[in-house]
N, C-alpha and C positions, 0 to 999 in steps of 0.2 A: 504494500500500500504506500503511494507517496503521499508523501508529508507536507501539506499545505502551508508556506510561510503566514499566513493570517492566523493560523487555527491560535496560537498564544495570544495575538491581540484582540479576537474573539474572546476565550473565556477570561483575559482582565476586562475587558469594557462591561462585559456581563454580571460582572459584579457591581458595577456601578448605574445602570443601564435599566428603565424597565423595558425598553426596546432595540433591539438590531435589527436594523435591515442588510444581509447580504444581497447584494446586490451583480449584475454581470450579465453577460451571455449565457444563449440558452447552450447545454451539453458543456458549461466551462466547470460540473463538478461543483456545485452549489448544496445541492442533494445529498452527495455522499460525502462531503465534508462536514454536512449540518448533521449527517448520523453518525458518524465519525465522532461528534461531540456528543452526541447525545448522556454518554455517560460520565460528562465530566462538565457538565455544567453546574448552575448551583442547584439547580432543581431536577424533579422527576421531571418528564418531557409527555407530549403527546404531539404526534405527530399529523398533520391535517395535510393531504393534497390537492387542491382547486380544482385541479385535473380530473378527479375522480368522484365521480356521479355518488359512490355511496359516503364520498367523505363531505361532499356539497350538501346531502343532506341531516349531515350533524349540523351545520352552521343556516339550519332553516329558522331556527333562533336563539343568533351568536351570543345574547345577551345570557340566556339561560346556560349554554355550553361554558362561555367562559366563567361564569360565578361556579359550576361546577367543578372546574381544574382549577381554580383562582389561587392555588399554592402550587402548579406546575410551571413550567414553561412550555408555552405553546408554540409550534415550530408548523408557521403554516406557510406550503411552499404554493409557488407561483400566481403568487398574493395581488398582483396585477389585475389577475381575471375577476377582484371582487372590490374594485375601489371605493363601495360602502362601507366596510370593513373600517374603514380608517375612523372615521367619527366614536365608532363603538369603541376603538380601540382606546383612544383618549377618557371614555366614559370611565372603561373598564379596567384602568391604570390609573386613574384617578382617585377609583374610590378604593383600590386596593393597590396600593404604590410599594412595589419592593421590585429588586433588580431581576433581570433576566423574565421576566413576563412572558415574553413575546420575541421569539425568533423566525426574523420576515423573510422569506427568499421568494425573488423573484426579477424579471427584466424589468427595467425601469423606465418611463416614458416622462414625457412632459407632465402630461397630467398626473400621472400617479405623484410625481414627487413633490410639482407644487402643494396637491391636494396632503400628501402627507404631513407635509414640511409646516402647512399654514395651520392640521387639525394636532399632530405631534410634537410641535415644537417644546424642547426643551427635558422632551420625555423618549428621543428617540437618536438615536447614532447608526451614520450608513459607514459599511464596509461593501470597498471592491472588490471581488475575486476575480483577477485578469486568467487567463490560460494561465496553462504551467509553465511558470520563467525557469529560466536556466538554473539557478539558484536549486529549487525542487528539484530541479532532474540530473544535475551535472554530476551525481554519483552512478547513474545506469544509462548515461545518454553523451554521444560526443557534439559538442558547441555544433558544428555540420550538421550533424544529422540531426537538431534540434533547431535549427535554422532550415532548415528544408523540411520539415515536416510541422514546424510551428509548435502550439502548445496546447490546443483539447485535448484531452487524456484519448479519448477512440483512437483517433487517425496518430495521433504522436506513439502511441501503446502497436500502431500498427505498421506491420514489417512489408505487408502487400502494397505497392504505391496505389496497383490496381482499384484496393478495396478502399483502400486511402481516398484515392479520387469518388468511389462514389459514396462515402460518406460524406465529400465535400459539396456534393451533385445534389444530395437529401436534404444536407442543411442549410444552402442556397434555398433550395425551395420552398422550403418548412418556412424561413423567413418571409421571402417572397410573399408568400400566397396566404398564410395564418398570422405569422406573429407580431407583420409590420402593418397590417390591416387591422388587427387586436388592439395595436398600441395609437391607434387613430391614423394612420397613414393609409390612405385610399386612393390607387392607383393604376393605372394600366401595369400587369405584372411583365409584361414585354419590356416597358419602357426603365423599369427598377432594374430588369436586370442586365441589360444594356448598361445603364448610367454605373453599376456594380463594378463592371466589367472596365468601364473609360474609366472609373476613377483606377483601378489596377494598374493599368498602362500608364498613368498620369501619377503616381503612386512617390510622393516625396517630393512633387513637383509644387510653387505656389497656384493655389485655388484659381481658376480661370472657369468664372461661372459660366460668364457669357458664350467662352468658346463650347462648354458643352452644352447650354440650353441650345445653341447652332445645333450642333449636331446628335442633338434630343427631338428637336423639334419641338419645344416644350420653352416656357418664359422662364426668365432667371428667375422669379419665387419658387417655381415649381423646384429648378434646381438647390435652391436654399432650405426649402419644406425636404425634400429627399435628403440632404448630406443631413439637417438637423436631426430627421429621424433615424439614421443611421451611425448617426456620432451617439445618440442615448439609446441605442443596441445593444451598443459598445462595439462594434467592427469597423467604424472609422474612427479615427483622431486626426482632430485638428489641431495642428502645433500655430500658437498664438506668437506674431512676431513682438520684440521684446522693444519698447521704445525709452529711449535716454534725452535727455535734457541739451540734445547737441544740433548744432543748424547743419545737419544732414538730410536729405530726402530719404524716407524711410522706405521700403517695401510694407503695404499695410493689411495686405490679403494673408490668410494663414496658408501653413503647410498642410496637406491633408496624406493622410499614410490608410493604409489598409491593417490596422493592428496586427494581426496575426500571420506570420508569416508564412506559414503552411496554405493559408486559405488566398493569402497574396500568392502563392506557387500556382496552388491550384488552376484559380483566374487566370492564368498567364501560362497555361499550361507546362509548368515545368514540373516535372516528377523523381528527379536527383541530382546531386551535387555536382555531376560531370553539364547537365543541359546548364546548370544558373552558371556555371565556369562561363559559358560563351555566350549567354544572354544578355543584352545592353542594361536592362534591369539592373546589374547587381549590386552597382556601384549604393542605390539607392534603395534595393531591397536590404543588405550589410547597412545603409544610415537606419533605414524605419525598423531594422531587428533591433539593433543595439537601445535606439531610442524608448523602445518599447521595453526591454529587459530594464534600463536602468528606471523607469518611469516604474514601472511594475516591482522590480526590489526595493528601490530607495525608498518608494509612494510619497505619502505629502511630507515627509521630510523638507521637500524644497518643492518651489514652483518650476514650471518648466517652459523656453520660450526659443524660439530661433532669432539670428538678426541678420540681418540683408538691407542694403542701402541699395538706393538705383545705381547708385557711382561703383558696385559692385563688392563692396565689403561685405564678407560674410561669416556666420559662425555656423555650425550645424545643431547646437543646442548650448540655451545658458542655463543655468542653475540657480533658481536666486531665491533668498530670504527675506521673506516682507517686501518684498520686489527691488531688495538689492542684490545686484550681480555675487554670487558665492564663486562661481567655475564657469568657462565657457570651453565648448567641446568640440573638436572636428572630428569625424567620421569618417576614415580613407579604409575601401579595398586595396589594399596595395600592402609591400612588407617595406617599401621606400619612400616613406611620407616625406614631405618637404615644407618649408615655412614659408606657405604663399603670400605674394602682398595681399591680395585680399583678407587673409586670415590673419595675416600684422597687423592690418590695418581697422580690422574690427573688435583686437584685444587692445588697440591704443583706443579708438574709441571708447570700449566698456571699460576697461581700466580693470580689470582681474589678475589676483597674484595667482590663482593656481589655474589652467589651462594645459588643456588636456589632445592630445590627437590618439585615438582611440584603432588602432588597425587588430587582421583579424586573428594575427600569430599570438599567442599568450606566451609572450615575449617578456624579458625580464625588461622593467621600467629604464629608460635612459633620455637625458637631456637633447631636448632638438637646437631649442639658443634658450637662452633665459626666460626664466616662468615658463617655458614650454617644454611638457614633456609628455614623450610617446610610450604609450603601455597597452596592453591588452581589456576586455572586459571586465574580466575578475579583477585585475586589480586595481584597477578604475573604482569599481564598488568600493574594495577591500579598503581604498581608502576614506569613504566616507560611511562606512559602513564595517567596522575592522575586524577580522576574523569571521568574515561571513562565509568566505570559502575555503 
């Protein structure tokens, strides 16, 4: 069984907490990490699935159910499909207030969270569970082959690319056609999975709405309603560029990446390490992997931002605290990085002592010119994060 990095800061919040929601993608192991804990929380558990007809009618009146377990923790998953639920749940934590109550799993939408956030507040803390980062796996899995296969437990757990690919074919359309329709997005499913597919190919590239509602055939909100509902999926991210107090013309549209790297292969049909070798892709599948592991270990630790001027300065990720600059990071395919002026020129701008070029040999750390130094993933982390690997 792997070892979920959250599962610790789960059961501490839970003792403070009458509510957690985990939160994520669907198949990201939400499920069997919430039974995984079941026997180590502070309380006896019951377990409620939304999904299921005969557990939908225990909650025909949730009022009466939960004054009956009102000393368990109730762990009701894909909590999405009942956003009346939220009000009661305030009722029902209100009048019986001790930690661990209520454990929520389920995908996340606009509405569920405002609705949560506005009837929960102050009675409620969300956790993300991203795929399995490297961190989780890098004891039965090589950095490659964890980068070519991505991080859902099925298709990562699977050795077949074959079977691989059509688990990726199933949960393409399971989105598609049930879960982004569910979470209020109502669409030509033609058209979703096209725009799916361009943002792939455009994958690390700044946001260029207009050039896909062209060739969508579809108005740029339509394209901003789709990326919106796809960034609270969680299978896009959009990297927010980072602005300074300096008279430069900024880049102001964000990065947009395909979170998961396996299902970025997929898309772009690549199936092993030898096809992404010669794929144009890589340079920037290798930016939005890394981006994504350190975002996924670090977590809110730090905020995260890219920087790009028009005049062509750029970083590939900053790190920052209370939104000052901590690190700024570049991202090379390559075992011969070099200290470009664009990336001098954007560590004189941000003014960062520690800067980082990040390549993909897990290489022992060494000086590129001053403040700048070239290391591997792990110990990129290892440095702000110490003895994690």
């Amino acid at each position: 069984m792997i070892q979920r990095q959250l599962k610790h800061r789960i059961l501490h919040l839970s003792k403070h907490f009458p509510a957690i929601a985990l939160i994520g993608p669907r198949q990201v192991g939400k499920t069997t990490l919430a039974k995984m804990l079941m026997h180590e929380l502070p309380h006896d558990t019951e377990y409620i699935d939304l999904e299921n007809p005969a557990d939908l009618v225990k909650l025909t009146n949730p009022m009466a159910y939960f004054s009956t377990f009102r000393d368990k923790c109730i762990i009701i998953d894909e909590v999405q499909r009942k956003p009346e639920l939220f009000p009661i749940l305030r009722s029902v934590i209100d009048q019986h207030r001790i930690p661990s109550r209520f454990l929520l799993l389920g995908s996340a939408s606009p509405d569920l969270l405002q609705l949560s956030s506005e009837t929960l507040a102050g009675r409620i803390v969300y956790i993300e569970l991203t795929s399995l980062n490297y961190y989780e796996v890098h004891s039965i899995s090589s950095m490659n082959a964890h980068w070519i296969s991505g991080g859902f437990p099925e298709p990562f757990l699977q050795q077949d690319a074959t079977i691989r690919s059509e688990w990726f074919n199933a949960f393409i359309m399971t989105y598609i056609e049930r879960d982004l329709p569910s979470l209020g997005l109502h669409t030509v499913p033609q058209n979703l999975s096209r725009f799916i597919t361009m943002l792939a190919h455009s994958h690390g590239h700044i946001s260029n709405k207009s050039s896909l509602s062209k060739a969508l055939e579809v108005s740029v909100p339509t394209i901003t309603k789709y990326l919106n509902y796809l960034e609270h999926a969680f299978l896009v991210r959009t990297l927010r560029p980072f602005y300074i107090n300096i008279k430069k013309r900024l880049i102001k549209s964000p990065k947009v990446y395909i979170r998961d790297s396996g299902l970025l292969h997929h898309l772009l049909k690549i199936q092993d390490y030898e096809t992404l070798l010669g794929h144009p892709i890589i340079g920037h599948s290798w930016e939005g992997y890394v981006i994504e592991q350190i975002i996924s270990i670090l977590g809110n630790q730090f905020d995260y931002f890219f920087y790009r001027t028009q005049d062509g300065a750029e970083c590939d990720l900053i790190l920052t605290e209370k939104f000052n600059p901590v690190a700024c990071v570049e991202i090379k395919f390559t075992e011969t990085p070099r200290s470009t002026k664009s990336l001098m020129t954007a560590l004189h701008d941000i003014q960062t002592k520690q800067n980082y070029i990040i390549v993909p040999h897990e290489t022992s750390s060494y000086p590129l010119s001053e403040n700048l130094i070239v290391c591997g993933l792990t110990e990129f982390v290892n440095r702000f994060s110490p003895d994690l690997f």
